[in-house]
Residue, then its C-alpha position, 0 to 999 in steps of 0.5 A: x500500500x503506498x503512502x497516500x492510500x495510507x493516509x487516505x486509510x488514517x483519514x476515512x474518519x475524519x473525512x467522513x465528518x466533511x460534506x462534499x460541496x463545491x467551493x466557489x471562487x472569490x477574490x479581495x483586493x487588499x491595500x499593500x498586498x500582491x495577487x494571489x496565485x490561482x492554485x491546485x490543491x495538494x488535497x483535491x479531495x477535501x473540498x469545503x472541509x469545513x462544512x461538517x465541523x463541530x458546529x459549522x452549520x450552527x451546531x453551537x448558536x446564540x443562547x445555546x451552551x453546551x457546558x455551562x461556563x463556571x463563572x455564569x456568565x460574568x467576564x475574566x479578566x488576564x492581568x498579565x501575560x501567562x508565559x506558563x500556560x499549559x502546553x502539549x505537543x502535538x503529533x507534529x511536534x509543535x508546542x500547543x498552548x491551552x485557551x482556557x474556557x470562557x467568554x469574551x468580547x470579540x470585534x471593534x466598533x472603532x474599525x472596519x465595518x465588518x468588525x462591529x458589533x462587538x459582542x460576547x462570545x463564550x468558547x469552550x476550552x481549546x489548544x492552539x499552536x503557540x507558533x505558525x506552521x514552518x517550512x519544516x514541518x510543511x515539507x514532511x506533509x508534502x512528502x508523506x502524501x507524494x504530492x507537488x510541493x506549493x509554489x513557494x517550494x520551487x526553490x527545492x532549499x526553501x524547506x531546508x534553509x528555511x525551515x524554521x520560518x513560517x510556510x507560505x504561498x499555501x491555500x486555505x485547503x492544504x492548510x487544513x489538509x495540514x492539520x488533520x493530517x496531525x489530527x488537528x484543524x484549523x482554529x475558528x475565528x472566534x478562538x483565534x481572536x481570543x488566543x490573540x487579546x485574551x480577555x480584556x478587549x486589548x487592541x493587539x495581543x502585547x496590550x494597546x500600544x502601537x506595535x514596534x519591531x520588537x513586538x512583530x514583522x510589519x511595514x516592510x516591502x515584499x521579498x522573499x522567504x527571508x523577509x518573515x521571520x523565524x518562528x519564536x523571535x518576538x516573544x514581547x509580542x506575544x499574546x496573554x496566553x503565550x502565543x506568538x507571530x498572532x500579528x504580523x509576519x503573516x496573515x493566517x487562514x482560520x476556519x470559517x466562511x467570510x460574511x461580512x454582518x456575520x456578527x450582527x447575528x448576535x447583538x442580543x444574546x452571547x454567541x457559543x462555539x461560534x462557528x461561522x456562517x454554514x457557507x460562503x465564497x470566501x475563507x477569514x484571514x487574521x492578524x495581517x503579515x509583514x508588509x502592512x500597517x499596524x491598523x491591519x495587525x489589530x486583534x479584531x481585524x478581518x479580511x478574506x481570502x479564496x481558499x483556493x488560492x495561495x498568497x505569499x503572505x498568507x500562513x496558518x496555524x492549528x487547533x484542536x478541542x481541548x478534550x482531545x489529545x494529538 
């Protein structure tokens, strides 16, 4: 049996979770970013992965908890950074950090449209990758499943000398092919934003100063794979759970959908496990890249992407349900 009829075998389960639907083509025109490239998954098999997520059609919906949260409601408050959150390694071995359960206020009423309104949002616990997924750790997917390495891998070194930076020119669907691989999945929007400000509606996740060098890769001119940083080098830009690169360096593909009043969905009542809308043309980046502005590095900022498509400023990290182990 060859390696990708093995790995098609290791991922029956998890596929059979996934709905076969078709994912459409949209595209963004961005201030300060180059085109994307139009692409052929490495995983043509695993269109609109999302859609069969626990709670990707509204599974979890306003006013609906699953777990009560201890606290009844009320809101915490991170007072410092928690540099020693719990963590565990995954399969592949990156270091994963614990976001523990509760609520927060997610979006802004002070930027975009698309932001507001803010509203509360209540999360059960969940792990996410305390680093973007490298080069390294790409390339050994690529290889397990024999397939065509991303356009950013024409340069055969790239994986080798760079191994340590984070991947780029990959799709929204080779970064979720990426991470089931590792028995994970990408993070929802909700949970990334909160990995990325914690609890206390800060703007970025060091806290609401401006950022500076030392706090993320922003504001610089396109380039090539040198031009984002290596993975663990801004530790005072870290979010309250220890998370690292959540604003600049590279955009990050997250799970849902895109819709731009997808938050007016829950002015009047908490949204629980929020998942997104069930469909969409459109996947939601976050966190803004190397080449912008500090205005797009804000915590709450959105923008989306064709998951089709690979963009040289565009990476991904995962995530997996705290009660599941990698």
């Amino acid at each position: 049996m060859d390696v990708r009829r093995i790995f098609a075998a290791c991922m029956t389960g998890a596929l059979a979770l996934f709905l076969q639907t078709g994912l459409a083509v949209a595209t963004e025109s961005r201030t300060s970013k180059p085109e994307s490239v139009p692409s052929t998954s490495l995983r043509p098999d695993l269109p609109a992965i999302s859609a069969k997520l626990p709670g990707a059609n509204g599974d979890h919906k306003a006013g609906e908890r699953s777990k009560s949260p201890a606290n009844g409601g009320a809101m915490h408050q991170l007072t410092v950074l928690s540099t020693a959150a719990p963590e565990l390694i995954g399969k592949d071995g990156a270091p994963m950090v614990l976001v523990s359960a509760g609520e927060f206020v997610m979006g802004s009423d002070k930027g975009d449209e698309d932001e507001a309104p803010t509203h509360r949002v209540y999360l059960n616990a969940f792990y996410i990758d305390k680093f973007e997924v490298t080069n390294g750790r790409f390339a050994k997917y690529v290889e397990a499943i024999q397939s065509e390495p991303p356009w950013g891998f024409a340069d055969k070194e790239t994986p080798v000398i760079h191994a340590e930076r984070p991947v780029r020119w990959v799709n929204w669907m080779d970064a979720m092919g990426y991470c089931l691989w590792q028995g994970k999945r990408l993070p929802a929007e909700a949970e990334w934003e909160k990995a990325a400000r914690g609890t206390d509606e800060r703007t970025y996740p060091w806290g609401n100063d401006p950022p500076t060098p030392v706090h993320a890769v922003y504001g610089l001119k396109e380039g090539g794979a040198e031009t984002v940083s290596v993975i663990g080098n801004h530790h005072m830009g870290q979010s309250p759970y220890g998370v690292q690169d959540l604003a600049g360096n590279l955009y990050e593909w997250v799970m849902d959908w895109y819709a731009e009043d997808f938050y007016s969905s829950f002015i009047n009542s908490p949204a629980i496990n929020p998942r997104g809308p069930s469909e969409g043309t459109a996947k939601v980046q976050r966190g803004g890249s190397y080449i912008n502005t500090p205005y797009r590095l804000r915590s709450s900022f959105r923008t989306k992407g064709d998951p089709t498509e690979q963009d040289p400023n565009v990476g991904f990290r995962c995530a997996q349900d705290a009660s599941r182990q990698p």
